[in-house]
Structure formats: structure tokens, C-alpha cells
SEKEGU-115785 format. One record per atom (N, C-alpha, C): z, x, y. Coordinates in steps of 0.1 Angstrom, whole numbers, plus 2048, in hexadecimal, padded with zeros to 3 digits. Atoms other than C-alpha are relative to their C-alpha. Example, Ala and Ser with C-alpha at 12.3 -4.5 7.8 and 13.67 -1.06 7.14 Angstrom:
% SEKEGU-115785
8008097F4
84E87B7D3
80080980C
8007F77F5
8478897F5
8087F880B
% end
This chain:
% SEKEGU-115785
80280E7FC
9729D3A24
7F17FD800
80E802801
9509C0A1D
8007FA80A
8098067F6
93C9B1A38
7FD7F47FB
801805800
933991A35
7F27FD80A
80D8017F7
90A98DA49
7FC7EF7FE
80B80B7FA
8FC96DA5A
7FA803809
8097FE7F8
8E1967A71
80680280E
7FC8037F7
8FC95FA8B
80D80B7FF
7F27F67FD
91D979A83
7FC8077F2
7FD7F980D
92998DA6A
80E801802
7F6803801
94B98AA60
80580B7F1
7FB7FA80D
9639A0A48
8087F57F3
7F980580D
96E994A23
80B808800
7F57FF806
991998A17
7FF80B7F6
8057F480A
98E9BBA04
8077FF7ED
800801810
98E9AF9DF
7EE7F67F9
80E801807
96F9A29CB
8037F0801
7FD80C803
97D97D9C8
7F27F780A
80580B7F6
9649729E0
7ED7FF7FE
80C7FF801
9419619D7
7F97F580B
80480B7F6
9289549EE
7F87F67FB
802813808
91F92E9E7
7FD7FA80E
8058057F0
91092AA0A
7F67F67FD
809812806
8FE906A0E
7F9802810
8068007F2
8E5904A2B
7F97F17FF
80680D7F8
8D68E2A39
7F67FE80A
80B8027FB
8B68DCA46
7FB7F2802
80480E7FA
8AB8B8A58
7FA804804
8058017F2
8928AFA63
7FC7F380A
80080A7EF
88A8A0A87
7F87F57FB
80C8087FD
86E88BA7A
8047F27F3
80080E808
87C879A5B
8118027FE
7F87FC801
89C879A49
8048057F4
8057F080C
893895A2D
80880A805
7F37F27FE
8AC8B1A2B
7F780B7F3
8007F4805
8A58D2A1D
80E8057FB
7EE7FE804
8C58DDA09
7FE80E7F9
8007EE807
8C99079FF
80F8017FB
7F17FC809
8E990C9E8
7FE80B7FA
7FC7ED806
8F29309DF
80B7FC7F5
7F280280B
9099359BD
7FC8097F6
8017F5809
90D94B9A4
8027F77EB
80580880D
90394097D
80A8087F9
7F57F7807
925949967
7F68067F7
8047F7809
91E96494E
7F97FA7F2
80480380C
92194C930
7F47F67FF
80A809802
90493593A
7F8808809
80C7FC7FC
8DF93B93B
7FD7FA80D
8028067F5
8CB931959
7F87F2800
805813804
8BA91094A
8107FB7FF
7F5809804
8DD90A93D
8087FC80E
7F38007F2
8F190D961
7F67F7809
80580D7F9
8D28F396C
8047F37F8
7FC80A804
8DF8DD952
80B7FD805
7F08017FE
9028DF95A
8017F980D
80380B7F6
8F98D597C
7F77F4806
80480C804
8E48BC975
80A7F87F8
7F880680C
8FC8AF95F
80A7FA809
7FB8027F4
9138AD97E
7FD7F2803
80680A7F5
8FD898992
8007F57F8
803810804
8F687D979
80D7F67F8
7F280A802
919874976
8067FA810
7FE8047EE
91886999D
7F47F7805
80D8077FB
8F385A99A
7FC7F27F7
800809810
8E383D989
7EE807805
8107FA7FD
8BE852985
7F57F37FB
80D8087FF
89D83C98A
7F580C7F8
80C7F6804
88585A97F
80580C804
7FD7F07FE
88787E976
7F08067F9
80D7FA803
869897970
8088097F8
7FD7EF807
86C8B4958
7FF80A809
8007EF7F9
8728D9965
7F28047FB
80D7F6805
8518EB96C
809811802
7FC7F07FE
85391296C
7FA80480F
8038007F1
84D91A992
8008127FE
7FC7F07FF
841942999
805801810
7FC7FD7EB
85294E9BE
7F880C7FF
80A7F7800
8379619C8
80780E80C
7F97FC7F6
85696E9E2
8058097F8
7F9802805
8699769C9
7FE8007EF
8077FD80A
8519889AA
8108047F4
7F17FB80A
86F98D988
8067F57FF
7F880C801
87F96D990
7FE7F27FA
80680A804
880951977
8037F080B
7FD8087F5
87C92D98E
7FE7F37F9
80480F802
879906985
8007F9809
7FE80B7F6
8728E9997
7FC7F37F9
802811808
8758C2992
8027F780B
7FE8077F0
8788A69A7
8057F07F8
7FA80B801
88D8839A0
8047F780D
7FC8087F1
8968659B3
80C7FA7FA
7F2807800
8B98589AD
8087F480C
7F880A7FA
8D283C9BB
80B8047FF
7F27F9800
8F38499C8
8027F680C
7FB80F7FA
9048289D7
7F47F9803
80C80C7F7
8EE80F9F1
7F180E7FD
80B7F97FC
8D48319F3
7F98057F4
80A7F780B
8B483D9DE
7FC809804
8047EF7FF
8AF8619DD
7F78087FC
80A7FA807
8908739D7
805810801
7FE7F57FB
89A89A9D0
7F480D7F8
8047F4806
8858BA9C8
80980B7FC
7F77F2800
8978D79BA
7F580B7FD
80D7ED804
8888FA9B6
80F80C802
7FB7F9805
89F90F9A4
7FE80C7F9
% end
């Protein structure tokens, strides 16, 4: 049986492999109403890691009507030396609300 670790328990998995974590965490803050958003997922085998940012981009702008998008820069994690990273930043309209988001992927 695997373990399962958070900050707060740890909990057993069901003893077979079927199980990936896709944990989403949420950060507000007190002072405006800016969110911080961390999504965990795993990139299928048959797509690269630019391509599985297209795919999800690709997602979003069938739910948005986008005002401005920036190109992907190359970001180093200085946390995190081996790892390829991008970041970009858009503002989109998803109903009455306008959305400014950064990603860093």
C-alpha cells in the first residue's frame, strides 16, 4: 500500500498504480483579490512539454474571449537546476470578468 503525504495527514492509496496526483492548491490574498493557483499533472507520453502547454492553452481559449497574450519566455528555476520552465502572462474575458493571468510552467 502507498502512502499518500500532506502537510496536514497522510493517507493510504488503493494498492494498484491507477492513481495520479493532480493536486490543485489556492492561494488568496488578504489584501486584494489575486489568487495564486499550483496544479500538479502528469504530461502523456505522446506529447512534448511545449506541446501539453499548447493543448492546455488550447483548452482555455475555447471558454475565453482573450484581450492580450505575450509570447513564452524561457524562465531558469534556480530551485529547480535540469528543469525546462516558461512563463507568459494574458488578460482574458470569461463572462462579466477580465482576467489578468501569469503562468510559469
Amino acid at each position: 500500500m502507498n502512502l499518500y503525504h500532506m502537510d496536514e495527514c497522510r493517507f493510504p492509496l488503493p494498492d494498484n498504480d491507477n492513481w495520479q496526483d493532480c493536486s490543485l492548491n489556492i492561494f488568496r490574498s488578504k489584501n486584494d483579490s489575486s489568487s495564486l493557483i499550483v496544479s500538479r499533472g502528469i504530461i502523456p507520453k505522446e506529447r512534448t512539454f511545449e506541446e501539453e502547454l499548447d493543448y492546455q492553452w488550447s483548452l482555455l481559449l475555447g471558454q475565453i474571449e482573450l484581450l492580450h497574450s505575450e509570447p513564452r519566455l524561457p524562465r531558469t528555476l534556480t530551485q529547480s537546476p535540469g528543469y525546462q520552465a516558461f512563463e507568459t502572462n494574458c488578460c482574458f474575458r470569461r463572462g462579466k470578468h477580465t482576467q489578468f493571468q501569469r503562468q510559469l510552467a
